[in-house]
N, C-alpha and C positions, 0 to 999 in steps of 0.2 A: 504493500500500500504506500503512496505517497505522504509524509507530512501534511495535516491539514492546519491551515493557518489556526491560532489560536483567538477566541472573538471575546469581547471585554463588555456585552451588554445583552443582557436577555430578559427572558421569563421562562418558567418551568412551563407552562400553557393558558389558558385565557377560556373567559367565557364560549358556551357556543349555541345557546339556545336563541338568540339574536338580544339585540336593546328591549326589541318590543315584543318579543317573545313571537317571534316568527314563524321558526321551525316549529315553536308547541304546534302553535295554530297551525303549519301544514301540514306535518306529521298526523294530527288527528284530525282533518279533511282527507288523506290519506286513506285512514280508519273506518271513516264512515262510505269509500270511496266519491265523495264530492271530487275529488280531485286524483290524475293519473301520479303515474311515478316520475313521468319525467317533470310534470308542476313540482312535485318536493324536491328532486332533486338539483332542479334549479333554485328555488329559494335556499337549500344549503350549500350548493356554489357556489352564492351572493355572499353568504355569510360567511365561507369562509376568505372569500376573496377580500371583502372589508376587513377583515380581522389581520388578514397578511399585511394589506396597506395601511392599518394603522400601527405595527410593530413598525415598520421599516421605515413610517415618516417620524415615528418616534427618536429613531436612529440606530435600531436595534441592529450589529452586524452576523446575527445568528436567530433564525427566526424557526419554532417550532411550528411542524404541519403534525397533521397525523393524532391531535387534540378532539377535534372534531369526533361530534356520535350521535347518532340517528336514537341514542337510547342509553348506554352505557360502555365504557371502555374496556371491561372485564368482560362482556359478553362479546364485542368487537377482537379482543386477543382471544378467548377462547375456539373463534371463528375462525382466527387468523394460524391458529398451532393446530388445526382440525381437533379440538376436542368440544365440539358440541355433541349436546348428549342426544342421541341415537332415536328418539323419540321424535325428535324433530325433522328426522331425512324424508318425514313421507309427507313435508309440504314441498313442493318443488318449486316453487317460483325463491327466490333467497333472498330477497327483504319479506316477504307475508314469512318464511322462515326465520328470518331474522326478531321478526316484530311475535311470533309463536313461541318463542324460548322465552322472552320479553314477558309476554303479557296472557299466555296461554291460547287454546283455542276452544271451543265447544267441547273437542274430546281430549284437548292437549293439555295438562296441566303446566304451568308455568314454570322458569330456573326458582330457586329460591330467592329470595331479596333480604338485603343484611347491610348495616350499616359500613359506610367506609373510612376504617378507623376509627377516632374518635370526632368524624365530623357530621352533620346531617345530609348528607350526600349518601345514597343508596346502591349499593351494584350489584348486579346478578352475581351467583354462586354459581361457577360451573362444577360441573357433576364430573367424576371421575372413576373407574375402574379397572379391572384386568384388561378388561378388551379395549381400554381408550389407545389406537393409534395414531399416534400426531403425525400431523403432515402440514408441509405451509401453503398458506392459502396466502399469498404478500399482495391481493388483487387492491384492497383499501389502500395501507400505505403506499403503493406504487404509483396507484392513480393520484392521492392528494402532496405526493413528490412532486410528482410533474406539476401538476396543477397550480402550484408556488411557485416553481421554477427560483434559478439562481441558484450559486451554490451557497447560498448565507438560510438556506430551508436544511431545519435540521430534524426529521421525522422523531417522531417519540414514539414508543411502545412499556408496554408494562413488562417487568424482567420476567423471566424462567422461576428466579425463589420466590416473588411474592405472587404470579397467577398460584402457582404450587400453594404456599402458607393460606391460602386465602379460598382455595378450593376445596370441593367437599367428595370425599369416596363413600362411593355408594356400596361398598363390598367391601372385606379384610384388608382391600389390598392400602399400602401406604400409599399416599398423594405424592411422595418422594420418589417412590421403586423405579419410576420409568423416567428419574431427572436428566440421565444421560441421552435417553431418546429425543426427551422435551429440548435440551441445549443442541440437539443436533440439529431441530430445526431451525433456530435462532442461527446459528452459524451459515446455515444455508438462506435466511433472511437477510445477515449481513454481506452474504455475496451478491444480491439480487440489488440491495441499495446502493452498492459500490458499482456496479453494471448500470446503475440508470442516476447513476452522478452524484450519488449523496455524497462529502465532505463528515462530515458527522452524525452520529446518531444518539438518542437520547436515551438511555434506557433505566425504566423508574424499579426502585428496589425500596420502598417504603418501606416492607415485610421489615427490615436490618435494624429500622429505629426501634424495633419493640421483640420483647422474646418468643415470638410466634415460633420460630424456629428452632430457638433453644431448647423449647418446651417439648417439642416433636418427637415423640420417642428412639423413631426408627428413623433418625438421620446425626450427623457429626452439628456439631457447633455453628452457628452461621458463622462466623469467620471463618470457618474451613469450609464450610458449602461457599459461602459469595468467593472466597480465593481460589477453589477448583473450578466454578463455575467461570471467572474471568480470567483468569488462565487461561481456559479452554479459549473462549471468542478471542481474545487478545491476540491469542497465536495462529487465527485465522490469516491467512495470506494475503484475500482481497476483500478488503473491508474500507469502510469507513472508519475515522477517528470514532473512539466510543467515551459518551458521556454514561457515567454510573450515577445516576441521582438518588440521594436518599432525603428524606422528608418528613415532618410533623413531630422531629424528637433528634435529640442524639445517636446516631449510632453505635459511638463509642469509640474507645480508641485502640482496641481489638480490631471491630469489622472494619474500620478504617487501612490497617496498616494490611491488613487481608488482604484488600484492595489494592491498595496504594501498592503491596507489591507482585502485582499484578503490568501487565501489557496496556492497562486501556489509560487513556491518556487524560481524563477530566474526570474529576470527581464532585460531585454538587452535594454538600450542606448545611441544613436550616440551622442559621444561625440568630432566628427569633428565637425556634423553642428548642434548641441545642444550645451548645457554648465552644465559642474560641478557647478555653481553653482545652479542648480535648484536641484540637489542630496541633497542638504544642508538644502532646506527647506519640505523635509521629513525626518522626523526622523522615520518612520516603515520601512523603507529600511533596517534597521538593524538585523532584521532576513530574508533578501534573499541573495541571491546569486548573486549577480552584475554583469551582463556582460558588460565590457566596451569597447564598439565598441570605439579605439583610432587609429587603421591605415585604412585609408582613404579607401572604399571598389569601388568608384566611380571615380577617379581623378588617376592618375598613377605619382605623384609625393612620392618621397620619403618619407619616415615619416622623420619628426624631433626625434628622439628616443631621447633625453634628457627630450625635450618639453611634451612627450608623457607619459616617467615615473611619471615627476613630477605631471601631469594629473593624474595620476594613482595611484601616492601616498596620491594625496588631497581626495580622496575618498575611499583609504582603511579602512577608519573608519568609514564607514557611512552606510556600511554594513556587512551582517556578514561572506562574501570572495568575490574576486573580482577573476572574469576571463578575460584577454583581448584576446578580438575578435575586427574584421573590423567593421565599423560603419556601412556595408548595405552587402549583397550577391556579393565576386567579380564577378560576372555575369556581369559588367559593365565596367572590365577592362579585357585587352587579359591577354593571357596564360602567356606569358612568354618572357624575354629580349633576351635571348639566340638568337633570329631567326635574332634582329637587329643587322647586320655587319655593317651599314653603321653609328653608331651612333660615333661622336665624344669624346672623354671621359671625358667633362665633361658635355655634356646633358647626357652620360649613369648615370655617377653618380649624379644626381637630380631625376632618373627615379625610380619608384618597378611599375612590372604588377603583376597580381595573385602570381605566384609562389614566387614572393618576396616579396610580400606583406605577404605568411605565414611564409617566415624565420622572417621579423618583427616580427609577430604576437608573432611567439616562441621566439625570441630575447627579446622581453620585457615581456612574461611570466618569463622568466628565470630570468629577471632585478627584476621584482618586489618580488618573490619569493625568490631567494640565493643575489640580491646584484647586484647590477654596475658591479663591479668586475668581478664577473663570466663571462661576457660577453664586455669586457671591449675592447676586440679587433672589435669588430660589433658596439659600441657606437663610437670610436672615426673614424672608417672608414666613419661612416655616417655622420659625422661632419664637415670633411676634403672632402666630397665632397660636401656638402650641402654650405660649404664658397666659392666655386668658383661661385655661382650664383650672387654674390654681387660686385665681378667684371669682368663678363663677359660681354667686349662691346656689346654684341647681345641686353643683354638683357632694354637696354636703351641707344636711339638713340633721342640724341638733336636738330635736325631738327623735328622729328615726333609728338616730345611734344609740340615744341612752333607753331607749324600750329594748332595744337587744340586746345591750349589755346587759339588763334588768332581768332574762330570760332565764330560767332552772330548769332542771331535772324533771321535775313535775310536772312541767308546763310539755313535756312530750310521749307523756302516758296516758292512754287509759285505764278500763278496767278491765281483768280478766279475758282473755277470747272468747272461749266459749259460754261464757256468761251474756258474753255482749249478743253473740248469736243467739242464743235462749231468749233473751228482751226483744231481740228484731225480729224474728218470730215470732213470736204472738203480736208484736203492734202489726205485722204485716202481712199474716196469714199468707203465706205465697204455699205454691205447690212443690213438690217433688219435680228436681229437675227445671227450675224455674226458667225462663224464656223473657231474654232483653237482648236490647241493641247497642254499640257503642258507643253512639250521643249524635254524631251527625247524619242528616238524611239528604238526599240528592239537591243542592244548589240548580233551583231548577232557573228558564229563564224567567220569566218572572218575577223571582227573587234577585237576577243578578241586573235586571231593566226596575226592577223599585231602586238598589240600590244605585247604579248612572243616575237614574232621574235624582234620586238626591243628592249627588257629587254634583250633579250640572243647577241645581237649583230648581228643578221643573215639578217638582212638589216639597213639602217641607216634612218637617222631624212629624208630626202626626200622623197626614198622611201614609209615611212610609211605616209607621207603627203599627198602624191599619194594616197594610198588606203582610207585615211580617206574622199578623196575630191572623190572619188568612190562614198563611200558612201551615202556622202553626196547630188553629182548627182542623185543615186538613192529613196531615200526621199525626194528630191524635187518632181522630178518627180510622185513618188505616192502620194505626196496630191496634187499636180495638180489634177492629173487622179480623184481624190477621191472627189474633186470641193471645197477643203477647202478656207477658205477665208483670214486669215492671218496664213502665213505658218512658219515652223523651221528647222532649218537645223538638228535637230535628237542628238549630241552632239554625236557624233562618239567618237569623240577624249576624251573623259571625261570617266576617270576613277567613277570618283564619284561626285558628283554635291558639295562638300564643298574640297576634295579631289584637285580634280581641281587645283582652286585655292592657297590653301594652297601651294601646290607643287612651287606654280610662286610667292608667297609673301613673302619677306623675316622675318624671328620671327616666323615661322613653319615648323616642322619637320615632315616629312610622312613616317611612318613606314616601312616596306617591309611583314608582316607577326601578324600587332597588328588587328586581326580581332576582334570585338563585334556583337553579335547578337542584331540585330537591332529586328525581327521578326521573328518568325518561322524559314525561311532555309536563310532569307534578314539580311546578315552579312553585315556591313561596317570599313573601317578604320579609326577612327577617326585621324584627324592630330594631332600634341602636338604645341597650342601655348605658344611658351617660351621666347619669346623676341618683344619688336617694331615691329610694322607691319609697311611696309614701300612694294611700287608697283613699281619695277624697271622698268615698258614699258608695255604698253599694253597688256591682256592674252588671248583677245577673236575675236578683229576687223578683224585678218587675216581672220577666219573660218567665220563668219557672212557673212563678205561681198562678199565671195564664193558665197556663200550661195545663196544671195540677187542678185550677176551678172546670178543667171539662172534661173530666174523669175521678171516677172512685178508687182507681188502678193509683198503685204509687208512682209518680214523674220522679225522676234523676232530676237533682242538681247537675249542673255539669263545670266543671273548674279545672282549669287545667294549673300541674303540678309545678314549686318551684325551680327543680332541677330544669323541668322540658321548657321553663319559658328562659330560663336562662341559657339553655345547651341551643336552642330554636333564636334568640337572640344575638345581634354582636355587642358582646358582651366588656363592660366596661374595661381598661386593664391596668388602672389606677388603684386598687382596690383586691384583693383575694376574692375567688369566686365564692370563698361559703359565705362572706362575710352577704357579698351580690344575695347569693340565694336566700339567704335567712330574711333578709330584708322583704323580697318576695312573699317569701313564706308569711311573714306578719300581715301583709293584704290578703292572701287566702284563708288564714284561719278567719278575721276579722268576716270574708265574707261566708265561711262556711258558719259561723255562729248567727249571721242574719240570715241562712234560708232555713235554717233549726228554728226562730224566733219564728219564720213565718211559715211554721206547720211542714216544710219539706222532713221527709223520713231517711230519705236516700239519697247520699253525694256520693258524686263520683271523679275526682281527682286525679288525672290523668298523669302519669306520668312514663310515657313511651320512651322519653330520650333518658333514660338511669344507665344504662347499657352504654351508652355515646360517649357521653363525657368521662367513660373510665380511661384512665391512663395508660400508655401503651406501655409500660414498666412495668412486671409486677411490684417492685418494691415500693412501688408508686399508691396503689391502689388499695388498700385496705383504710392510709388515710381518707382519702377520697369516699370512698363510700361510709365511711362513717358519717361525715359530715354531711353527704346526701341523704343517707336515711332517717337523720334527726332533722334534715330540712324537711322532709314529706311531714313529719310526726307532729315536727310544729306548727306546720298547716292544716293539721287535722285531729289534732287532739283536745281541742277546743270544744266540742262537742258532747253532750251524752250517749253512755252507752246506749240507749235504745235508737240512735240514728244511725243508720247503715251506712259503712264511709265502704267504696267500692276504689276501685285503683284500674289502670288499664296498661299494660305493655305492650309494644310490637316491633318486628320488623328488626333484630335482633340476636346476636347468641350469648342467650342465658346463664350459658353454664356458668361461666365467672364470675355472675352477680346472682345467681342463687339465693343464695343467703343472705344477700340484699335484700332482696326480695320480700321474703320470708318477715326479715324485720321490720323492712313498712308498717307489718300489723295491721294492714286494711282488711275489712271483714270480707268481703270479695276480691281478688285479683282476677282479671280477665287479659288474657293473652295471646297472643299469636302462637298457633299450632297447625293450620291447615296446611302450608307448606310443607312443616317437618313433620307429618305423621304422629302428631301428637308427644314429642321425642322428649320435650320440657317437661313432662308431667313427673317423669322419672327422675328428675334433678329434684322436683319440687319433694318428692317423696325423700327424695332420701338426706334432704336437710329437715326431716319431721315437719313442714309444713302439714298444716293444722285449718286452715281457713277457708272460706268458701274460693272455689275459682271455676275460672272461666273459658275452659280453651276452644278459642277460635275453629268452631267446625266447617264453616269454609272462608275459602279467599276470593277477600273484595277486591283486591288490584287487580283481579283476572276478570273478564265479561261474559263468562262460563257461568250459566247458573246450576248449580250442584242439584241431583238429584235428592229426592226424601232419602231413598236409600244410601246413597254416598254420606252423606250424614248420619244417618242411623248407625253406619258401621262407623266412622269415629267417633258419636254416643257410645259406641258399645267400646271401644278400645278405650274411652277414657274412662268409662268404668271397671277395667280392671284398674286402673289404678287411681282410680280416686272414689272415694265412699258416695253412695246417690244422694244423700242429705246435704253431700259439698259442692255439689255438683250444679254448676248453673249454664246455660247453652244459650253460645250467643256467634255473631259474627267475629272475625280477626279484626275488624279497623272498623270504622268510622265510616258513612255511607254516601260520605258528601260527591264520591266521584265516580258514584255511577250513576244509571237511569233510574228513572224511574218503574219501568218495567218488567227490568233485571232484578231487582231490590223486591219488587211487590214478588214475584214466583219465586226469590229464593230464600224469602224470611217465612213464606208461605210452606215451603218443603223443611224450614228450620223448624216449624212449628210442628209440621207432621211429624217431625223426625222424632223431638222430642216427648210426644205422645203416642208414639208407636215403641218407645222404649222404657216408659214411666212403670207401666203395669210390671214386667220382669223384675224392674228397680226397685219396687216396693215388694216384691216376693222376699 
């Protein structure tokens, strides 16, 4: 291979669902067939062509292709190494196969879906076995090589260790056993990019910052897996320069020196949530090319650009050039500030989304390259607004502090478990096997033309209360009709389940236009926690208690959790996050104690993101969950034992936080299980969980409506292991993204399901 010139400005990758959310919306006119393949295809053309030309007028001399995804990056590499799973070969068209692994079919059940990392970013799990034979499919990357052109286009792909760490065997066999195979095809990937021009290639090994692979029974140490692994490409013949990128932590300075003495020539890492000093104790870094993720790729606060250079200066000598780049793919933060009119100027100035995050990027290229100087009017702009945070009343409110410092022991217990269950029982009379749903009902349009008409002014706050309480008449009504046994009022009114909130708390700010891809075409706004959380009056009791006067059935409270609005949040970073959460937590109890005042029985307290925010460290993580599960307890233990506090998780792996779990203490849990075959139940077992739960008998991300019987038989498997008196059936998620159609026949077959297995249950 020829020396590739070494480049000194980037980013690990970038949004790709468009400004305005483009792709969503063609992707699912795609779905509906409104539209053929080559309309979608052209609107992600568009977007990736804009996305190249705003890297490059940035001044970017190495620009990432190969980011882009019609759905997710993991299910795209697992396409690209021939390991999709086998179920899927008998769609033959290979986008309706592509979008069938995705999101299922009629008869096709879906990949599994799990968080990535510790972020709210979702990705397929592929599935793995004896018979998985890899082969390369390089049709993606080859085409969006070209499609960039220049040799300053530098493809990315996800490594050989973290698809491995990250996927799931469906049989005895190790996700390891067939590593040599899987790296044969990568080698033969980096011969095909080297044939059609690539200079460099990007390749991501997240897997390294965390013990995923240390933990693996049946493999050697990642420093000795990533050193034989790049060894091997390294001493490919015709290749590309290879970037090994790691991300979202430390890797260490084991996996480091692995590497480092290794063939491949750039090593990338985050030096937000890693540290320069682990740079220090390899001294083989001195022949690579350093990339130094120093502005934030996950978080939309400003860089410190002093804080940042001098970061950047301490490691100019520890290797042999240093390029700064973001510390992860802005794929995690919106496009761009421009769209916020409503922001105040001086939360705009504490803010960079994407596009400001690459003038950073080039801003302190420029810095470390010619000199302060050079760029001397961008360093002192960012300093002059980064000092208004220090005293802007918002951002600390002395009433808020001293209630939690004020806070005991006491104040995160209740009484007895099954005592409290004995009380909600009789106030509740429910049946064997009870039947609910998990809070949201299909956002129909209606709902989302009251809510325009009120952003545009075309009716007022009444008005729009009117059609919400419509609504809400109407979902009552249909799980009546449907015979469910604790009901919801659907969250008409709810923009987004953390959104919500945020909007009514004071110390959050909610965007008009900061969308992230949460999943596939499932974009969310995250709110900006930037100051004291403080609950000026109640944000839910009005719509509940609707709710609950047009029925004798008990209505859910519905609240969502402090961890999920904070892990769902960009989250302040001034501040410790339990100190954030607990803060949080004191507005949720305050409002769990006014829907108890106003006759509600039953809350349900969401907390899905507990799993997300765990640490990619073990050593890490037992603090962490401490402090998360006294933040659920203190938003909920406010209450009397005779009020049912119910909990929801999904989308997720369990096993780790188990026992998390467990000590929430919520009288319900309801979970995600329809994917894994029910597989959590046996974790929950065997930390003596005790309480009522809820596993998810089918999957709402899929538009598959599950037969009675498909459900009957996960009734019946979740009764071997869990007792019928604990036993409550419900959906895996929230209903808000599907139809209305799908929703009415498969809560309808939930209901059968449940009634077809009740009588055996009471035997």
């Amino acid at each position: 291979m020829s020396q590739a010139p070494d480049f000194t400005a980037t980013v690990d990758g970038t949004p790709r669902i468009g400004p305005n959310r483009e792709l969503k919306r063609a992707i699912e006119s795609y779905w509906k067939g409104q539209t053929d393949r080559a309309s979608l295809e052209k609107v992600a053309a568009g977007l990736r062509a804009d996305t190249t030309k705003q890297l490059r007028d940035a001044g970017f001399d190495s620009i990432p292709v190969n980011t882009f995804s019609y759905y997710d990056q993991m299910l795209d590499t697992a396409i690209m190494v021939g390991a999709l799973a086998p179920r899927f070969a008998s769609v033959s068209d290979d986008l309706d196969r592509y979008f069938a692994a995705a999101r299922g079919t009629a008869d096709l059940t879906p990949l599994e879906m799990t968080k990535w990392f510790d972020t709210n970013y979702h990705y397929l799990v592929p599935e793995l076995s004896a018979d998985t034979a890899y082969s390369l499919d390089a049709t993606k990357v080859l085409a969006e090589l070209a499609e960039a052109g220049g040799a300053d286009a530098r493809p990315v792909v996800i490594g050989p260790i973290t698809f491995l760490a990250l996927a799931k065997s469906t049989d005895d066999t190790s996700r390891f056993e067939k590593i040599d195979e899987l790296v044969e095809v990568y080698d033969q990937l980096l011969g095909k990019l080297a044939e059609a021009g690539a200079t460099w290639v990007q390749i991501d090994e997240p897997a390294l910052v965390t013990d995923i692979v240390d933990n693996a029974d049946e493999v050697a140490t990642a420093a000795e897996v990533a050193g034989s692994v790049y060894a091997r490409l390294s001493g490919v013949a015709n290749r590309p320069a290879i970037f090994v990128n790691t991300y979202f932590g430390d890797p260490g300075a084991t996996v480091l020196e692995a590497l480092a003495g290794t063939g491949v020539e750039a090593i990338g890492v985050d030096l937000v949530y890693g540290s320069a000093d682990t740079l220090k104790k390899v001294p083989s870094l001195s022949s690579k090319l350093l990339v130094a993720g120093v502005v934030n790729g996950r978080n939309i606060w400003r860089t410190d650009l002093d804080k940042a250079l001098a970061t950047l200066e301490s490691v100019k000598g520890l290797a042999r050039a240093v390029a700064v780049s973001t510390s992860c793919s802005t794929l995690h933060v919106p496009y761009s500030l421009e769209p916020e009119t409503e922001l105040d100027d001086n939360l705009r100035g504490w803010l960079a989304f994407a596009a400001e995050k690459f003038g950073e990027v080039a801003t302190l290229a420029t810095a470390l390259n010619k000199g302060r100087d050079a760029v001397k009017k961008e360093f002192d702009a960012s300093a002059a607004a980064l000092a208004t945070r220090a005293t802007d009343p918002r951002v600390k409110v002395a009433a808020v502090r001293e209630r939690l410092a004020a806070v005991s022991e006491d104040q995160l217990a209740r009484g007895e478990s099954q005592a409290r269950l004995a009380a909600q029982q009789e106030r509740l009379g429910l049946p064997l096997l009870p039947t609910t749903t998990i809070g949201s009902y299909p956002q129909t349009s209606a709902i989302r033309n009251a809510r325009a008409a009120l952003r545009k002014g075309e009716i007022d706050e009444a008005e729009y209360n009117n059609r919400m309480r419509s609504e809400i008449d109407d979902v009552i009504e249909l799980q009546e009709q449907l015979g469910l046994d604790v009901l919801v009022h659907g969250e008409p009114e709810r923009n987004d389940m953390v959104q919500y909130f945020a909007e009514q708390l004071d110390g959050f700010f909610a965007t008009q236009n900061g969308w992230v891809q949460s999943y596939g075409t499932r974009c969310v706004r995250p709110p900006i926690l930037f100051g004291d959380v403080v609950r000026q009056q109640p944000m839910t009791v009005d719509w509940i208690t609707y709710a609950q006067s047009k029925t004798k059935k008990p209505v859910k409270g519905m609240l969502t959790g402090p961890v999920t609005i904070l892990a769902w949040s960009f989250v302040r970073d001034d501040q410790p996050e339990k100190d954030s959460a607990n803060q949080i937590a004191l507005a949720i109890r305050d409002e769990c104690v006014d829907l108890e005042k106003a006759g509600i029985g039953v809350i349900q307290v969401d907390e899905p993101a507990l799993r997300e925010l765990l640490p990619l460290r073990d050593a890490d993580k037992p603090e962490y969950l401490k402090w998360a599960v006294d933040s659920f307890r203190l938003s909920t233990a406010g209450v009397e034992d005779t009020t049912q506090i119910h909990t929801h998780l999904c989308y997720s792996e369990f096993g780790e936080v188990i026992g998390a779990i467990a000590d929430l203490d919520a009288d319900v849990t309801s979970i995600e299980a329809a994917r894994s075959a029910m597989e959590v139940l046996d974790d929950l077992n065997a930390v003596g969980f005790k309480n009522g739960v809820g596993p998810g008998v089918y999957d709402i991300h899929s538009p598959r409506v599950p037969s009675t019987e498909e459900m009957t038989k996960s009734l019946q498997a979740a009764l071997k292991a869990v007792p019928a008196n604990r036993l409550w059936v419900n959906p895996d998620c929230g209903l808000k993204t599907r139809g209305n159609e799908e929703v009415t026949a498969s809560l309808r077959n939930l209901v059968d399901a449940a009634k077809a297995v009740r009588p055996a249950a009471k035997a």
